[in-house]
N, C-alpha and C positions, 0 to 999 in steps of 0.2 A: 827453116824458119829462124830467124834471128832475132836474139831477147836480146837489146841495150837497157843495163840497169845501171842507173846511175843513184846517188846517196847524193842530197844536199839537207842538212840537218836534221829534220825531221819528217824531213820528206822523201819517197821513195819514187822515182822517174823512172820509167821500164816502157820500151814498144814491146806491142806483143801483135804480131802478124800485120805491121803498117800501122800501127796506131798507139800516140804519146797515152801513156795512164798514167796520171797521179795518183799515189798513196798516201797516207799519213801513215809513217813509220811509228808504232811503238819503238820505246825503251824502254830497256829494265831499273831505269833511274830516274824514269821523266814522271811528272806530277803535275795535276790541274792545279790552276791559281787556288778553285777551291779545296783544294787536299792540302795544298800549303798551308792557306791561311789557317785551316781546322788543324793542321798541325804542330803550326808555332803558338795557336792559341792553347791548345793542349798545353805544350812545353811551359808556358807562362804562368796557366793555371795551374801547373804542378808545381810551378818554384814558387806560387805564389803561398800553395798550399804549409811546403816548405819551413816557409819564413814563421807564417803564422803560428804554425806546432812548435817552431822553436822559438817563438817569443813566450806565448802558452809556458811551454816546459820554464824556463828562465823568471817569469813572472810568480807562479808558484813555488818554484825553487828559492825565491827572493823574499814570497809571504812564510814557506818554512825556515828560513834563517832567521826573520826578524822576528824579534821577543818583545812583547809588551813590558813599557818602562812604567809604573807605576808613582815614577815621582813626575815624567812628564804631564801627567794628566791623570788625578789620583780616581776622580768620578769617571770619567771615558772608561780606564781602565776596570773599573770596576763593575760598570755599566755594559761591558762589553764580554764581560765574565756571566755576570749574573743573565743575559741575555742567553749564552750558551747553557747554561745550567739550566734554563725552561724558570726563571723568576719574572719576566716580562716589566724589567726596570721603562718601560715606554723609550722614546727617540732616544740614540745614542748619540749626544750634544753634548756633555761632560757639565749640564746641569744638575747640581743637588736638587731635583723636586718633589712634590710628593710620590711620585710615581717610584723614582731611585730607591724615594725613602724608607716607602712598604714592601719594596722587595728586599731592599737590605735587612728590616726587620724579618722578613723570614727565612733569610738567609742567616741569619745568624740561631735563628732558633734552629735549622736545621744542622747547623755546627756544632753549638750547645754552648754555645757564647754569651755572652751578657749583651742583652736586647737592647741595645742603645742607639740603632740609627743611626752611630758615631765609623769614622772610617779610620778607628783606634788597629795599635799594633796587631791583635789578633787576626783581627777582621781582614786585616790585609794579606797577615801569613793564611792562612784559612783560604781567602780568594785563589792563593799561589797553588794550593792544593784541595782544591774541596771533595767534601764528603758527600753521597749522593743517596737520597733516601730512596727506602723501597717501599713496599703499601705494603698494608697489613694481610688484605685480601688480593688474588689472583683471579681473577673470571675474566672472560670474552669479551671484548668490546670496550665503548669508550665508558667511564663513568667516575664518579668525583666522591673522594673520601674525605671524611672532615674529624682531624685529631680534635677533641675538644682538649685535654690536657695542654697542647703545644699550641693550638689555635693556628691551624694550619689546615689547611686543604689543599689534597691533592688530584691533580686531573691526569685519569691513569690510562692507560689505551693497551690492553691486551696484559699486565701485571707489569707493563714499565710506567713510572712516573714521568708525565711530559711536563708539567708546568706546576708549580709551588708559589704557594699563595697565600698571604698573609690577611687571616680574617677576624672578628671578632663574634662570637657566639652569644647565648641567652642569661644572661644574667641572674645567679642562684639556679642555676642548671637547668633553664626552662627548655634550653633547644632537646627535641627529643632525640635518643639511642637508638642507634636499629639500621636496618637495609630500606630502604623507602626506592620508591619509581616515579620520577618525573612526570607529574600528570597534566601539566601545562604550561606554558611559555610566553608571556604576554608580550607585546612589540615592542622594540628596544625603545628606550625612552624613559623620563621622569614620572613618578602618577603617584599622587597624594598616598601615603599610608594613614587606614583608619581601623578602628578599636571596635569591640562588641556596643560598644555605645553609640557608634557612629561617627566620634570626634577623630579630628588628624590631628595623628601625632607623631609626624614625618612624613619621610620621603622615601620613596625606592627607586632605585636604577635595574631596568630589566631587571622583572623578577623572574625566576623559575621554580616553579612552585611542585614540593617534592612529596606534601602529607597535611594534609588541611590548609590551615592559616600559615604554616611553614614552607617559608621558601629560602631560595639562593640568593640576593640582590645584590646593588652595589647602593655605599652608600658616602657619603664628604664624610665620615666623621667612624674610621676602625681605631679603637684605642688597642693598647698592649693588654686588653683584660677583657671580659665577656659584660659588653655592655647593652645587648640588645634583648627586645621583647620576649627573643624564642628561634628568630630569624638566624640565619647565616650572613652578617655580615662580609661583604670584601670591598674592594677600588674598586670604579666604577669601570675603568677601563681591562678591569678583571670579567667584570661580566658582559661585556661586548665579547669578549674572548672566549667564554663558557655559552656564552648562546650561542654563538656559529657552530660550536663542537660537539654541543651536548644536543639529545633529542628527546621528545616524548620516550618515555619508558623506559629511556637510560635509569642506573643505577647513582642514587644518591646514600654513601655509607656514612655512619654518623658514628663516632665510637668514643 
C-alpha cells in the first residue's frame, strides 16, 4: 500500500489505499481569529490597565506634594481644614458665611482662642496645626455631648469625636445636666416654638427632643453666650446633620 503525504500550509494531503483525504493540519503556533482577537484584546486591556494605576499613582503623588497656600485663598483654605476636622463649615466656595462663620467660632473655642469669627494671626497658625478634642465620656454607639461651659457639642461615635459644633444653651442655666435618651425626632423642617401659655415665641429647625420640653434644634439666631429658653441651640444645617445620625434612644450628654 502506498501513503503520498503531501503538506500545503495547513493542510495535510495523504492517499491512503487509492483514495485523496484531506486534513486540516494542526500547529503548535496556529490560532483561531477568535483566540486572536480574545488575545490582543487581553494585551490592550492590561496596558490599559497599566496606564490607569500609573496615572492613579502620579495623581496622588502630586495631591501629597501639593500644600495648601493660605494666602491664595485665606477662607478655602480654612474652609477645607475645618471640613477635615468634623466642624462642617457647609460648601467649600472660599465664602465667609454664616456657616464658615459658626464653625470657626468653634473652632477657636476648641483651641482656646479668642472667639472672634476673625481669620486673625492665631487662628491661622492653630488651622496649620490643630488641636483635636476628646469627650468627656466613652460609651458604644453614636450619641452627642453638650459642654455648657465652652457651648460646644460634640457628636461622638464609639469615644471618637466626629463633628464639633458651635451652640448656644439656656440662659441663667435653664438647659438641664445629666445623661438623657432621645425620645423623639420630629420631620426635618421649620415648626412654630410655643410656651406653657400657648404663645410663639420662635422657631425651630428639626427638633430632637432629648427630656420633656428640651430638645436639640436648629435655630437663625446662636449668639457667643447662652441665650435660649432651656433648649440646645445650633445651625440649622447642624441639625439636618444630627438627624440623619442620631436615633430614638441615642445618648444626649449634657455637662
Amino acid at each position: 500500500m502506498l501513503i503520498l503525504v503531501l503538506f500545503f500550509g495547513a493542510l495535510k494531503i495523504q492517499e491512503e489505499n487509492g483514495s485523496i483525504v484531506i486534513k486540516e493540519e494542526a500547529t503548535k503556533d496556529s490560532k483561531t481569529e477568535g483566540e486572536t482577537l480574545v488575545s490582543e484584546s487581553e494585551e490592550v486591556e492590561e496596558e490599559c490597565v497599566k496606564e490607569i494605576c500609573q496615572a492613579d499613582k502620579e495623581s496622588v503623588k502630586e495631591k501629597e506634594n501639593t500644600k495648601r497656600d493660605p494666602e491664595e485663598n485665606i477662607v478655602l483654605y480654612a474652609q477645607e481644614i475645618l471640613k477635615e476636622e468634623g466642624y462642617l463649615p457647609g460648601p467649600l466656595d472660599g465664602i465667609y458665611g454664616p456657616k464658615t462663620r459658626a464653625s470657626l467660632f468653634a473652632f477657636q473655642k476648641v483651641q482656646g482662642l479668642g472667639v472672634t469669627g476673625e481669620m486673625n494671626a492665631d487662628t491661622k497658625e492653630a488651622l496649620g496645626d490643630p488641636k483635636k478634642p476628646e469627650p468627656k465620656h466613652v460609651i458604644k454607639g453614636t450619641y452627642l455631648e453638650v459642654d455648657i461651659d465652652k457651648q460646644l457639642a460634640y457628636l461622638v461615635r464609639s469615644g471618637e469625636v466626629k463633628n464639633i459644633l458651635h451652640v448656644s444653651t439656656g440662659r441663667k442655666g435653664f438647659t438641664p445636666h445629666g445623661t438623657y435618651e432621645i425620645y423623639a425626632k420630629e420631620l426635618k423642617g421649620w415648626r412654630n416654638a410655643i410656651n406653657r401659655e400657648g404663645k410663639v415665641i420662635g422657631q425651630l429647625y428639626n427638633p430632637i427632643k432629648f427630656y420633656g420640653p428640651y430638645y436639640v434644634h436648629g435655630s437663625d439666631y446662636i449668639p457667643l453666650y447662652p441665650a435660649s429658653a432651656g433648649c440646645v441651640r445650633t445651625m440649622p444645617h447642624h441639625t439636618d446633620h444630627l438627624h440623619d445620625l442620631l436615633e430614638v434612644g441615642d445618648k444626649v450628654i449634657i455637662y
